[in-house]
VEXZARO-98048 format. One record per residue (C-alpha): residue in three letters; chain; x, y, z. Coordinates in nm, 4 decimals. Layout:
// VEXZARO-98048
<pt><type>ALA</type><mol>A</mol><c1>X</c1><c2>Y</c2><c3>Z</c3></pt>
...
//
This chain:
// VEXZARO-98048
<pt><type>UNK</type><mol>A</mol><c1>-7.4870</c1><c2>-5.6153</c2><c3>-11.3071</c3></pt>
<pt><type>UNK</type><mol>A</mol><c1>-7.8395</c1><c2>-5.5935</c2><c3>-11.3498</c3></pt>
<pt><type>UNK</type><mol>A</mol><c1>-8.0779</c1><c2>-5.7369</c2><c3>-11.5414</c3></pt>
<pt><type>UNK</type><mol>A</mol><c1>-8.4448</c1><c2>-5.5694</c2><c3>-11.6467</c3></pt>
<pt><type>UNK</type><mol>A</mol><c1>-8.7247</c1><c2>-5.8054</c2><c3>-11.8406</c3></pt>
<pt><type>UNK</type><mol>A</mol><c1>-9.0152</c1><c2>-5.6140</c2><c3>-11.9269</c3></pt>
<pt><type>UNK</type><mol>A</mol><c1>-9.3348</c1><c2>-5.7872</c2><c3>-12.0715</c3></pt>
<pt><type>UNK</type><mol>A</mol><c1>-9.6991</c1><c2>-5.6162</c2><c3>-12.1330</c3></pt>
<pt><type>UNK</type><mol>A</mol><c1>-9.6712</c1><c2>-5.4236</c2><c3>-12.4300</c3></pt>
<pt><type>UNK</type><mol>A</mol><c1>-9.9181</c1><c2>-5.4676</c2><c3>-12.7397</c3></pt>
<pt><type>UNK</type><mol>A</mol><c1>-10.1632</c1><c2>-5.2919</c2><c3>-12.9500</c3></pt>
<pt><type>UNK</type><mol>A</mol><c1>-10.5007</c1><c2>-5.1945</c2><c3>-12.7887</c3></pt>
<pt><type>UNK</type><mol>A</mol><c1>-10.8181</c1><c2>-4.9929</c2><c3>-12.8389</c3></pt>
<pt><type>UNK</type><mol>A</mol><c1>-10.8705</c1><c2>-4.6527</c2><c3>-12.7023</c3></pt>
<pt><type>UNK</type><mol>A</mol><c1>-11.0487</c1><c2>-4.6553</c2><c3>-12.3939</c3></pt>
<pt><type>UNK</type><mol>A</mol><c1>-10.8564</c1><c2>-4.9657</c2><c3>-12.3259</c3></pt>
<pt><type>UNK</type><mol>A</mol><c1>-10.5858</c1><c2>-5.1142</c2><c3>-12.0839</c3></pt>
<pt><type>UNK</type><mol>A</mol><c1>-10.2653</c1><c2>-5.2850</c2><c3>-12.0521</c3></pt>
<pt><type>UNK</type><mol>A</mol><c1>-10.0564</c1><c2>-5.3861</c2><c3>-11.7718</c3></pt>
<pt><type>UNK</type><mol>A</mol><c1>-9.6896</c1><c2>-5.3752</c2><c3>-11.8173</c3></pt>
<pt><type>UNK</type><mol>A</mol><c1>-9.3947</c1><c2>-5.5722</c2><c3>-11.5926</c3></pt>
<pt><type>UNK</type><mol>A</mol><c1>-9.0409</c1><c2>-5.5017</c2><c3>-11.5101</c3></pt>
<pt><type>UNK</type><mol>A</mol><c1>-8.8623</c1><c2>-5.8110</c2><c3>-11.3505</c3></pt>
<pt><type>UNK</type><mol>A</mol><c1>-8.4936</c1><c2>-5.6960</c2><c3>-11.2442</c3></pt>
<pt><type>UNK</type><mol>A</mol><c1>-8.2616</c1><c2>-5.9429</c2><c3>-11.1120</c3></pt>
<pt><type>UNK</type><mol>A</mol><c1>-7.8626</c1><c2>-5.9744</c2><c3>-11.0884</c3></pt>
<pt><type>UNK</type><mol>A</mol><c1>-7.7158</c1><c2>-5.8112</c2><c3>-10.8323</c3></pt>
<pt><type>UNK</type><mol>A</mol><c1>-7.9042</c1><c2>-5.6133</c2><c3>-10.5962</c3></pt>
<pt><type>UNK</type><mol>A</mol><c1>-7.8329</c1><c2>-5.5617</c2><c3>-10.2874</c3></pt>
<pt><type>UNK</type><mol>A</mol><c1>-8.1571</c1><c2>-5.3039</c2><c3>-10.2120</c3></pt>
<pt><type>UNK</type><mol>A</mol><c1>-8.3411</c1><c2>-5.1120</c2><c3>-10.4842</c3></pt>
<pt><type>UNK</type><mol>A</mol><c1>-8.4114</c1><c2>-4.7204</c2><c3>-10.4337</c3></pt>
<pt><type>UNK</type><mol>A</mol><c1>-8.6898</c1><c2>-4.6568</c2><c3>-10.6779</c3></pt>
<pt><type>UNK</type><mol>A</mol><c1>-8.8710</c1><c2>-4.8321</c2><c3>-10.9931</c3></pt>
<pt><type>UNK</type><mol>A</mol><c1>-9.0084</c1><c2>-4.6504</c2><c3>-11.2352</c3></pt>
<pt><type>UNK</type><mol>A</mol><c1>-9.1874</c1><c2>-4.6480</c2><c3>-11.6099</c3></pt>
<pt><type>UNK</type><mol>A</mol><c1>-9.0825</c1><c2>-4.3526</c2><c3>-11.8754</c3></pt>
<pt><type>UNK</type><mol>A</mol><c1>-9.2027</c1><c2>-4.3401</c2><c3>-12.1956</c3></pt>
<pt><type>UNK</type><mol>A</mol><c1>-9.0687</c1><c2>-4.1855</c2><c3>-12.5824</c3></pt>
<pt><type>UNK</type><mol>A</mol><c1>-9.3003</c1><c2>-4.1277</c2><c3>-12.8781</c3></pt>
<pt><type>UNK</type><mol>A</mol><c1>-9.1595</c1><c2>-4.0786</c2><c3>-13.1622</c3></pt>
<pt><type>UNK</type><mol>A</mol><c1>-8.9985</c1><c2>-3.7407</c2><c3>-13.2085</c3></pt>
<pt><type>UNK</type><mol>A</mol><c1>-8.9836</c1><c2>-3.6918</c2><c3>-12.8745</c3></pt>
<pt><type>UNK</type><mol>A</mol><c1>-8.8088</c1><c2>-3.6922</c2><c3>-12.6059</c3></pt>
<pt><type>UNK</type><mol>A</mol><c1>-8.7837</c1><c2>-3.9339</c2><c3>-12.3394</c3></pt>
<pt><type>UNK</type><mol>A</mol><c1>-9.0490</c1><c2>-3.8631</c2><c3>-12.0555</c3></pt>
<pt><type>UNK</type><mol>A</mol><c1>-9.1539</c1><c2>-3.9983</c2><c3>-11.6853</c3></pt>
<pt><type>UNK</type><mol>A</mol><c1>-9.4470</c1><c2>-4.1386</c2><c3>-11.6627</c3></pt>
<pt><type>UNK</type><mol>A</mol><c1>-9.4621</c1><c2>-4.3081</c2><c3>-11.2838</c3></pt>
<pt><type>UNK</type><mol>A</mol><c1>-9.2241</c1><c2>-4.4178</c2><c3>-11.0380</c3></pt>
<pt><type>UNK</type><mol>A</mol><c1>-9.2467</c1><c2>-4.5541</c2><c3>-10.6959</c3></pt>
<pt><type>UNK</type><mol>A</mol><c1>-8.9290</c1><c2>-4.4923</c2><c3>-10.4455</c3></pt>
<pt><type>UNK</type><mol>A</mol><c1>-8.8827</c1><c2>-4.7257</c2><c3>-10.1243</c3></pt>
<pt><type>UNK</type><mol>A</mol><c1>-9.1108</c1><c2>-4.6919</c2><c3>-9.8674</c3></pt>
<pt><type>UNK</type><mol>A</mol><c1>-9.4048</c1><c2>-4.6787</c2><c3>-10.1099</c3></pt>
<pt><type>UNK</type><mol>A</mol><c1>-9.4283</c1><c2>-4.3227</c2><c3>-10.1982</c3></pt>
<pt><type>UNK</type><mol>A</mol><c1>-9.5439</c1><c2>-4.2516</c2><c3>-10.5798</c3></pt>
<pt><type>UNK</type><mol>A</mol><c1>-9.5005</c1><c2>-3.9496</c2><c3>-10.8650</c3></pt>
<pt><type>UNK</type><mol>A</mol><c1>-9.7033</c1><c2>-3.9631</c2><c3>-11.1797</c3></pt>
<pt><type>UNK</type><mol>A</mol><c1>-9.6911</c1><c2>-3.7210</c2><c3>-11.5073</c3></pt>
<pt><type>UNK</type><mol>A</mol><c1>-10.0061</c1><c2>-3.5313</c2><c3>-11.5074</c3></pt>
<pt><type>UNK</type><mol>A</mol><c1>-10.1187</c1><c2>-3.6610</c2><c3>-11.8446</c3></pt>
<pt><type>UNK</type><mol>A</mol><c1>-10.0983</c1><c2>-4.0642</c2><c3>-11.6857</c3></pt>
<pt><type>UNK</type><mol>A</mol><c1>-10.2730</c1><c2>-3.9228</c2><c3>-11.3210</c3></pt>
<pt><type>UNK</type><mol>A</mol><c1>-10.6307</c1><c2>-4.0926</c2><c3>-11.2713</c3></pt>
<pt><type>UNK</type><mol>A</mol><c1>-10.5462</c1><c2>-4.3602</c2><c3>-11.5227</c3></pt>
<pt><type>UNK</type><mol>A</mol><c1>-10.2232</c1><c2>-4.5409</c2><c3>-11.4470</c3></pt>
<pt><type>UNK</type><mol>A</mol><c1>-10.0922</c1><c2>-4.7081</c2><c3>-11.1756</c3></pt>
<pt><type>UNK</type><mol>A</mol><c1>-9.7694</c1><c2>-4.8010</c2><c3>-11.0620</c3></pt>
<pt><type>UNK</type><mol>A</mol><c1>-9.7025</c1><c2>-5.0338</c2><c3>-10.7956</c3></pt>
<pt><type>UNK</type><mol>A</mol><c1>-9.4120</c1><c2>-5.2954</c2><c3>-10.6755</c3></pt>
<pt><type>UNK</type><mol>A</mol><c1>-9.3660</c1><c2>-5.6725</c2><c3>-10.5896</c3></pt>
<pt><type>UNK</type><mol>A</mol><c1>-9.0460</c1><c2>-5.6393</c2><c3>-10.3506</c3></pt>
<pt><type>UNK</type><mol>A</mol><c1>-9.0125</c1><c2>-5.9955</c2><c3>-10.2879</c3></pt>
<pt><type>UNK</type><mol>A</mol><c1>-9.0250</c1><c2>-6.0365</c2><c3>-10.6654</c3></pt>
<pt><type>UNK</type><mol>A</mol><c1>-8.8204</c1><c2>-5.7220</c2><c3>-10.7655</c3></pt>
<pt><type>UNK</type><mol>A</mol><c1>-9.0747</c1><c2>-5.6450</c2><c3>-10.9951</c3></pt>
<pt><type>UNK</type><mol>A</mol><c1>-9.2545</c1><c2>-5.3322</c2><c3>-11.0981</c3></pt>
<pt><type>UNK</type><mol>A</mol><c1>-9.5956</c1><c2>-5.3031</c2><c3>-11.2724</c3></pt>
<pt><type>UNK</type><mol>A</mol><c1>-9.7820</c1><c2>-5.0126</c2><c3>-11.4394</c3></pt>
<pt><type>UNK</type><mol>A</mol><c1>-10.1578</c1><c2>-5.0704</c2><c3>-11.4934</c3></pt>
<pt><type>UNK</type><mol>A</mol><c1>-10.2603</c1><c2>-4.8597</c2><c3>-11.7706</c3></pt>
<pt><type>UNK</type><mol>A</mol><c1>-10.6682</c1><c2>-4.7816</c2><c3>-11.7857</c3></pt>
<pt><type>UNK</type><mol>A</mol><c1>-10.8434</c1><c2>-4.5139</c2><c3>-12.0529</c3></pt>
<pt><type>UNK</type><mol>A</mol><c1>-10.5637</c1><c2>-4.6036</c2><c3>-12.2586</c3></pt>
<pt><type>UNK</type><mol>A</mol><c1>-10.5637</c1><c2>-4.2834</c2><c3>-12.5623</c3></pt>
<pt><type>UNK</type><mol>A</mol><c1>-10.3821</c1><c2>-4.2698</c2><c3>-12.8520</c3></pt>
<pt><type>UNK</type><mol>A</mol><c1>-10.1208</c1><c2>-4.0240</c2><c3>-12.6768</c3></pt>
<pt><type>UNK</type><mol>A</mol><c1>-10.0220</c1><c2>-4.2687</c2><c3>-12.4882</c3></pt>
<pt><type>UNK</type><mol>A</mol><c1>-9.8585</c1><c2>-4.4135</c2><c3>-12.7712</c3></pt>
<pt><type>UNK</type><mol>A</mol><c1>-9.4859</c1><c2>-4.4561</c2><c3>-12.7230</c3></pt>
<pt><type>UNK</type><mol>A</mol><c1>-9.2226</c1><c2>-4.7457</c2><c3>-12.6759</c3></pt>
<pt><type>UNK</type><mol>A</mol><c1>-9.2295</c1><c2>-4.7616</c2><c3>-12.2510</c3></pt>
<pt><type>UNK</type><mol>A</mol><c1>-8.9405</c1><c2>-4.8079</c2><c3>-12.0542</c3></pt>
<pt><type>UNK</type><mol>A</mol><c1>-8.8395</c1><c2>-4.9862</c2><c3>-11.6977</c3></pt>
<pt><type>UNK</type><mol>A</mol><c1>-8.6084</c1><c2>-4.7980</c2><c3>-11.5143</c3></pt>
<pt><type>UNK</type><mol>A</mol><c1>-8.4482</c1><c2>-4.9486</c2><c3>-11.2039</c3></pt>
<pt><type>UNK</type><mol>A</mol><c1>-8.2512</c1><c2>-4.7270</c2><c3>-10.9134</c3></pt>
<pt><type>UNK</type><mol>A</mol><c1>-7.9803</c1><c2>-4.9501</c2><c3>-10.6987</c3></pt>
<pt><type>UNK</type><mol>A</mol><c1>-7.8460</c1><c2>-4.8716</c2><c3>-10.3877</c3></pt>
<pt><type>UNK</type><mol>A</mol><c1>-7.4577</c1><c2>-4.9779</c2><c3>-10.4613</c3></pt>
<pt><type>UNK</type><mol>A</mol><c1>-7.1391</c1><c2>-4.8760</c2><c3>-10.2896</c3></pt>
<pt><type>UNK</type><mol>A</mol><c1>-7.1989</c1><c2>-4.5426</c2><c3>-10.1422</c3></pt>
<pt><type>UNK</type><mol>A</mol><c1>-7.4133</c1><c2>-4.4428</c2><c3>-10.4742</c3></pt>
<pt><type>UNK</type><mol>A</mol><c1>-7.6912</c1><c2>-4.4935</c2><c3>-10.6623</c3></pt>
<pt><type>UNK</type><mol>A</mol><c1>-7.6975</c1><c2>-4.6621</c2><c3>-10.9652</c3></pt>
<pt><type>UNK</type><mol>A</mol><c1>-7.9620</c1><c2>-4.6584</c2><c3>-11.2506</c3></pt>
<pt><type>UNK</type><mol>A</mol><c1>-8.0244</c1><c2>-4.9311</c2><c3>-11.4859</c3></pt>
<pt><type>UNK</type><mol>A</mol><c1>-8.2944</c1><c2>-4.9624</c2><c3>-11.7963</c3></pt>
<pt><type>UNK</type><mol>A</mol><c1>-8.4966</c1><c2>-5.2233</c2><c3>-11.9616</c3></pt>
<pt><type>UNK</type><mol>A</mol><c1>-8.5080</c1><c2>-5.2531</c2><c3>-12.3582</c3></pt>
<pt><type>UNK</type><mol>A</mol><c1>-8.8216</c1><c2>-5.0966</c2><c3>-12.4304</c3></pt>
<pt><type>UNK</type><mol>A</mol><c1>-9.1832</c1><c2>-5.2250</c2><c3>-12.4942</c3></pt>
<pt><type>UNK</type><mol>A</mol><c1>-9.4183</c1><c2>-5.0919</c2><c3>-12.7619</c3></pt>
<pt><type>UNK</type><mol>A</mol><c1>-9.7524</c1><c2>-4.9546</c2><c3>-12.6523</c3></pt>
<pt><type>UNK</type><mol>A</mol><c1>-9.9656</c1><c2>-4.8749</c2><c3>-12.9814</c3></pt>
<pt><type>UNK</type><mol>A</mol><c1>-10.3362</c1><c2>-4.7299</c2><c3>-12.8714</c3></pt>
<pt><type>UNK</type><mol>A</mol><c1>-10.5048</c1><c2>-4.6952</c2><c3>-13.2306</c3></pt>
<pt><type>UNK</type><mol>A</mol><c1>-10.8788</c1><c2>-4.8463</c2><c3>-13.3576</c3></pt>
//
């Protein structure tokens, strides 16, 4: 099994940022990607960044220029620096971890942290 603990969340300003973590641990032999989605209310669930092995990145247009995503691999740990925060980007954000298991790949998710942009 694997575990995801994501910290970061909070309530901020527009025009402001946030940094958000995603610390997996258990049992992982090699992680394929890492990756942040997000779900406002009403909504449905949406990608915002992720980062596969090797280094190479995708971001939803709305987040380009303004986020970014990057990865500790000794730590197993994902970020997402969030800059020019709007109130759009409202939504409860989401970790989402790809393992390599046996012969197949294997997703996993973290509970969920708030992001409220509001004055």
């Amino acid at each position: 099994q694997v575990q995801l603990v994501e910290s970061g969340g909070g309530l901020v300003q527009p025009g402001g940022s946030l940094r958000l973590s995603c610390a997996a641990s258990g049992s992982i032999f090699s992680i394929y990607a890492m990756g942040w989605y997000r779900q406002a209310p009403g909504k449905q669930r949406e990608l915002v960044a992720v980062i596969i092995s090797g280094g190479s990145t995708n971001y939803a247009d709305s987040v380009k220029d303004r986020f970014t995503i990057s990865r500790d691999n000794a730590k197993n740990t994902v970020y997402l620096q969030m800059n020019s925060l709007k109130p759009g980007d409202t939504a409860v954000y989401y970790c989402k971890v790809v393992v390599r298991g046996s012969g197949s790949l294997e997703p996993y998710w973290g509970q969920g942290t708030q992001v409220t942009v509001s004055s």
